[in-house]
C-alpha positions as CSV (number, residue, x, y, z in Angstrom):
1,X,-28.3,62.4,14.4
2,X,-31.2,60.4,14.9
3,X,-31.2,56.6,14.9
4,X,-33.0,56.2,11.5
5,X,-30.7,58.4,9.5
6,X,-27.7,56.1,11.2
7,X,-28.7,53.1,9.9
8,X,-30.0,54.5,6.9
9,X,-26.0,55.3,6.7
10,X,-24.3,52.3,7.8
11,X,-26.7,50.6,5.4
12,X,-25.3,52.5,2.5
13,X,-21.8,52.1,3.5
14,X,-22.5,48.3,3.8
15,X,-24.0,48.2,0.1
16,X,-21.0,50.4,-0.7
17,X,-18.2,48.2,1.0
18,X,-19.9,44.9,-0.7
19,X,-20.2,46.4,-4.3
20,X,-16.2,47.5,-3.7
21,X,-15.0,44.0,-2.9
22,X,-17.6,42.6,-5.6
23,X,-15.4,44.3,-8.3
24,X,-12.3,43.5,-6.3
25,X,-13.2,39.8,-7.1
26,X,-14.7,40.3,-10.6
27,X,-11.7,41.7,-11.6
28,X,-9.7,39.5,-10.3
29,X,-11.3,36.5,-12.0
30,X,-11.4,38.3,-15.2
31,X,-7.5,38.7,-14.5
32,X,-7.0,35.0,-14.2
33,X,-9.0,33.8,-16.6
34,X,-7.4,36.1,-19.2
35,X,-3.9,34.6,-18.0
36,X,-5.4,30.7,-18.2
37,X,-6.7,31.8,-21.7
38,X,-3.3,32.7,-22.5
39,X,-1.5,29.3,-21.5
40,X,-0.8,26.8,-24.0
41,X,-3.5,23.7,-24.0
42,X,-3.9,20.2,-25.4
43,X,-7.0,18.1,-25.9
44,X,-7.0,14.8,-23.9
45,X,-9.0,12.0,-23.3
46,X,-11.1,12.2,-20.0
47,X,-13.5,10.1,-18.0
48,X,-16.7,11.7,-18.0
49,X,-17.9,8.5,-15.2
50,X,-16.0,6.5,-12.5
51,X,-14.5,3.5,-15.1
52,X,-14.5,0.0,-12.6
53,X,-11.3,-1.7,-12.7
54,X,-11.3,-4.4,-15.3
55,X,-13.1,-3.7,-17.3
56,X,-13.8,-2.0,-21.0
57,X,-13.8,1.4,-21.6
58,X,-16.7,2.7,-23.8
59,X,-17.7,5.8,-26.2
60,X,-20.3,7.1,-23.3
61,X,-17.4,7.1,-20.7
62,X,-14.8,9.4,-22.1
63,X,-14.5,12.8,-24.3
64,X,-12.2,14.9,-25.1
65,X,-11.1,18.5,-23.1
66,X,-8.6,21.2,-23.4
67,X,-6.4,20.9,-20.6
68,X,-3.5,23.6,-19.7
69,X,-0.2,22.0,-21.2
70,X,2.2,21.8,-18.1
71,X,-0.5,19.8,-16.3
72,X,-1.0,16.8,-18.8
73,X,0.4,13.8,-17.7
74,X,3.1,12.3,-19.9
75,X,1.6,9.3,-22.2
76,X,-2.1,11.3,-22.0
77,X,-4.1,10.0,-24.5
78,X,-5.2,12.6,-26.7
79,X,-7.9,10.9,-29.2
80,X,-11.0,8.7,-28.6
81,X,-10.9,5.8,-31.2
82,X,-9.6,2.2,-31.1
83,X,-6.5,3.3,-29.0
84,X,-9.1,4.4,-25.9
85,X,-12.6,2.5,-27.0
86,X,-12.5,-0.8,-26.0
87,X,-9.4,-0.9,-24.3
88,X,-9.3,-3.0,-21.0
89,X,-8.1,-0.8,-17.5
90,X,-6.7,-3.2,-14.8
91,X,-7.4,0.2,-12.3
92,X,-10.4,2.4,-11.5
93,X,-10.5,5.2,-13.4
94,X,-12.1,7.6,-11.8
95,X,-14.4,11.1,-12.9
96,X,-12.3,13.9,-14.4
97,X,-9.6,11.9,-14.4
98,X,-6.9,12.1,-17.4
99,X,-6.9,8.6,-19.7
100,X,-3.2,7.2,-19.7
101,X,-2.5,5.3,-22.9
102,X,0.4,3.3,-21.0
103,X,-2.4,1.8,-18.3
104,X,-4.8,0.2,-20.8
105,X,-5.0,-2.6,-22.6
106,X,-6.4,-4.8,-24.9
107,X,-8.8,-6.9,-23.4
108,X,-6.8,-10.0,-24.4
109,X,-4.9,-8.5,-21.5
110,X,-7.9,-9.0,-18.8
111,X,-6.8,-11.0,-16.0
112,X,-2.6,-11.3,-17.1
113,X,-1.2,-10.5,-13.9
114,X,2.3,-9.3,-15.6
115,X,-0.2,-6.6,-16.8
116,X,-0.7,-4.5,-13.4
117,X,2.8,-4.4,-12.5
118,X,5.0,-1.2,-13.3
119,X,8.5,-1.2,-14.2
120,X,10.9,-2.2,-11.1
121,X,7.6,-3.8,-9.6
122,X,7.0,-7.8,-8.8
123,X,4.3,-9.8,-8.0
124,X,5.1,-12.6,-5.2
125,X,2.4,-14.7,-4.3
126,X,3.1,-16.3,-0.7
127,X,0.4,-18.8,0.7
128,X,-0.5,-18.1,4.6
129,X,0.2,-20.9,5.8
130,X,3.5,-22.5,6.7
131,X,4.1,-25.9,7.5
132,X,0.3,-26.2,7.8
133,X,0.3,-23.7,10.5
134,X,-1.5,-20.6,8.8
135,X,-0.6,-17.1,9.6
136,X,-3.2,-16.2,13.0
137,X,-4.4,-13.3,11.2
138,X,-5.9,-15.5,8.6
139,X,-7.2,-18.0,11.0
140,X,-9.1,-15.1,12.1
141,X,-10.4,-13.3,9.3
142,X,-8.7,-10.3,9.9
143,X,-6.9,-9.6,6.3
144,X,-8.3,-8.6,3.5
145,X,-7.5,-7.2,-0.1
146,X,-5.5,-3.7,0.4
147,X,-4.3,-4.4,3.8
148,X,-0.9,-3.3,5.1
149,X,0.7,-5.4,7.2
150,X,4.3,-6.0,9.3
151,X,6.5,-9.2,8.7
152,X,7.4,-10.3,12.5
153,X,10.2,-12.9,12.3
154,X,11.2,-14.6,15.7
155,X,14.2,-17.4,15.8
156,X,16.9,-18.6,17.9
157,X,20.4,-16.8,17.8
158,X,22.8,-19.5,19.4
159,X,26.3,-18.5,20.5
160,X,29.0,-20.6,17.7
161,X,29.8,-23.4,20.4
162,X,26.2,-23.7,21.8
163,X,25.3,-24.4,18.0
164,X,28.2,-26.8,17.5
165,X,26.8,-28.9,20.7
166,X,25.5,-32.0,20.2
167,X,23.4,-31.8,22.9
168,X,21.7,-28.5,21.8
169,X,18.3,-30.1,20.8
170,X,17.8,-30.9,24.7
171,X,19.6,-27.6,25.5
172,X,16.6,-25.8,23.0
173,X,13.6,-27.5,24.4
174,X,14.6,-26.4,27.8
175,X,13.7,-23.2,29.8
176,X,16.7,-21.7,29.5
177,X,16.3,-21.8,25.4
178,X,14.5,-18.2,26.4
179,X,18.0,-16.6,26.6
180,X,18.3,-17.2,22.5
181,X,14.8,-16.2,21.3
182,X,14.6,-12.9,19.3
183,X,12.2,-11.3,17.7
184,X,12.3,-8.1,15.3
185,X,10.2,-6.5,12.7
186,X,12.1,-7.4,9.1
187,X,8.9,-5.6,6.6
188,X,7.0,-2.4,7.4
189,X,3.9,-1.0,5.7
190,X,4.0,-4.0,2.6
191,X,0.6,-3.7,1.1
192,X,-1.4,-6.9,0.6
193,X,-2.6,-6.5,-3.4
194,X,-5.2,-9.0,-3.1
195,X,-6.3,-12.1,-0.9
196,X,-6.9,-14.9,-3.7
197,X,-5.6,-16.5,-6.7
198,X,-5.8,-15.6,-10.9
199,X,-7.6,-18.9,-12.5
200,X,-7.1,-19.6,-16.2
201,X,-10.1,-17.7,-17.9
202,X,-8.6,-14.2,-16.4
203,X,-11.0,-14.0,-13.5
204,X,-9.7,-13.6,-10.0
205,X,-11.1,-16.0,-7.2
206,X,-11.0,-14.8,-3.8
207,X,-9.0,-17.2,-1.6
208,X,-7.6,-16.5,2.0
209,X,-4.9,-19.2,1.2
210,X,-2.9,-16.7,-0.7
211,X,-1.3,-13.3,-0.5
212,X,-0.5,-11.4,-3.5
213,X,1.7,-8.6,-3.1
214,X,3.6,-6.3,-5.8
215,X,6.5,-5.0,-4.6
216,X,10.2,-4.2,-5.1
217,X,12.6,-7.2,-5.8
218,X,14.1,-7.1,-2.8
219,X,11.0,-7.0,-1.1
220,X,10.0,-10.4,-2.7
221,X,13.8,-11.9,-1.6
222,X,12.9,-10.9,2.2
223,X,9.9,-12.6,1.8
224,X,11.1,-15.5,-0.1
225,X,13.8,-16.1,3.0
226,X,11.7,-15.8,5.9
227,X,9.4,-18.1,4.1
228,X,11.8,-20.7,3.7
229,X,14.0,-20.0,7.2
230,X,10.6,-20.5,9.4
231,X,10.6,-24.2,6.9
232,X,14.1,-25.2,7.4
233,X,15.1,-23.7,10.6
234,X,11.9,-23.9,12.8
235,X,11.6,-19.8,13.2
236,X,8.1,-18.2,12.8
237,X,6.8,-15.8,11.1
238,X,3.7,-13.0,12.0
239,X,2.1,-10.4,10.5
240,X,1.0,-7.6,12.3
241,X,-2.2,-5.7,10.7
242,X,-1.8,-1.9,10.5
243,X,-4.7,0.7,10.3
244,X,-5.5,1.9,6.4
245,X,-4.1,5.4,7.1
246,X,-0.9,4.4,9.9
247,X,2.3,4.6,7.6
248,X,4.9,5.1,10.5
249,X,8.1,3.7,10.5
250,X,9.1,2.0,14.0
251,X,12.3,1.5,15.3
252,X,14.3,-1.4,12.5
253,X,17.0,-2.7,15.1
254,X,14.6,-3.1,17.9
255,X,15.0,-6.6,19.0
256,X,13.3,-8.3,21.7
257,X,14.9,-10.5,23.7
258,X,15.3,-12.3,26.9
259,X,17.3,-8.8,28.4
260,X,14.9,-6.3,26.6
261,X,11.8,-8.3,28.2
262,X,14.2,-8.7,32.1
263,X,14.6,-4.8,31.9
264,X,11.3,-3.9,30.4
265,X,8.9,-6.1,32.9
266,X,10.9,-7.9,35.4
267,X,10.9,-11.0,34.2
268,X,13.2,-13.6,36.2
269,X,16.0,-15.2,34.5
270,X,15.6,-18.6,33.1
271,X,16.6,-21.8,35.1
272,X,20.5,-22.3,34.8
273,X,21.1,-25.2,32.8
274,X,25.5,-25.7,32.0
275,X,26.2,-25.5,28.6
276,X,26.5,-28.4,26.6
277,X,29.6,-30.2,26.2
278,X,30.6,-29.5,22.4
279,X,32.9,-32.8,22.2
């Protein structure tokens, strides 16, 4: 067999092989579109543009499609008239995307923080600065809007009769106060909502001063603790800034200390200083 006739061959069983798995696929298609034809649908309200967060929803920016039933989110909206048009969305709605009557509003509703939050959600607003000392991420520039962040809370854990001392003022601005310092990681991964404040015409003023975060209650009572510990007690609080896409979970009971920092990088032990008389 000469050369020519081979590939005249191979040719046809190439044009053969790809008009086999062409009606492979075609019929395959034809079989799942018949079964998708088949399933129940409902007509909802979609987003025919990317909707910017707060603002109105228009006529031009929605229509209505038939969507397979067991994939329409509960409280769809399913007609386009004064319950969709002109409704305010505190969220970006985005292309494509399924209009949920539960997450608009009226407009009288623009700029009402109560109005973003979800059931079993709070808002707590928490300045960044304590004491006048604000938090060094802030001094720096380093948080914005959307940011996730880690509460570091450092204090001093004195032994009962070390605390009962009255000499324990001069006992804690010694060297040896070292030996009660701890510090541990009390939040992980709380997202920052927004860096500002809400000002009384519904607008939203960026402000580094504040930190607005919506969060679980008891979230918010963690917060509201180390916030007034670092004021009444003298401990200090940190944030550590975490990378947009980092949601690890470290180690809750690590605690460093004077013995974790000896073991860890041979540091000496602090002067020897006798306990204070607790009489």
């Amino acid at each position: 067999m000469n050369r020519k006739r081979l590939g005249f061959i191979l040719i046809g069983a190439g044009v053969a092989l790809a008009f086999v798995v062409g009606a492979l696929v075609y019929v395959q298609v034809s079989e799942a579109n018949a079964v998708r034809a088949q399933l129940p649908t409902r007509r909802v309200v979609v987003a025919t543009e990317d909707i910017p967060a707060g603002s109105q929803i228009t006529a031009s920016q929605i229509q209505l499609v038939a969507v397979p039933e067991q994939v329409v989110p509960v409280d769809a909206a399913t007609t386009i008239d004064e319950n969709v048009v002109g409704k305010y969305t505190p969220s970006q709605i985005l292309r494509g995307q399924v209009i949920i009557s539960s997450l608009i509003g009226d407009a009288a509703t623009k700029g009402v923080p109560s109005y973003s939050l979800k059931p079993g959600e709070v808002l707590y607003a928490m300045e960044t600065a304590i004491q006048g000392q604000p938090v060094a991420l802030t001094a720096v520039n380093a948080l914005h809007s959307g940011d996730r962040v880690d509460f570091v809370y450092s204090s001093m854990v004195l032994p009962p009769d070390v605390a009962r001392s009255p000499d324990v003022q001069t006992l804690l601005r010694s060297p040896s106060a070292a030996q009660y310092l701890q510090t541990r990681i009390l939040l992980q991964n709380v997202r920052i909502d927004r860096l500002g404040m809400y000002k009384s015409d519904g607008t939203f003023e960026e402000n580094p001063k504040y930190m607005i975060f919506i969060v679980k209650p008891e979230q918010a009572l963690v917060m509201k603790w180390l916030k007034d510990a670092a004021i009444l007690y003298g401990s200090s609080i940190e944030l550590m800034l975490r990378a947009p896409n980092d949601t690890e979970n470290y180690d809750a009971n690590l605690t460093i200390n004077l013995g974790y920092m000896r073991e860890k990088y041979g540091l000496p032990a602090p002067p020897q200083v006798a306990p204070p008389s607790t009489r």
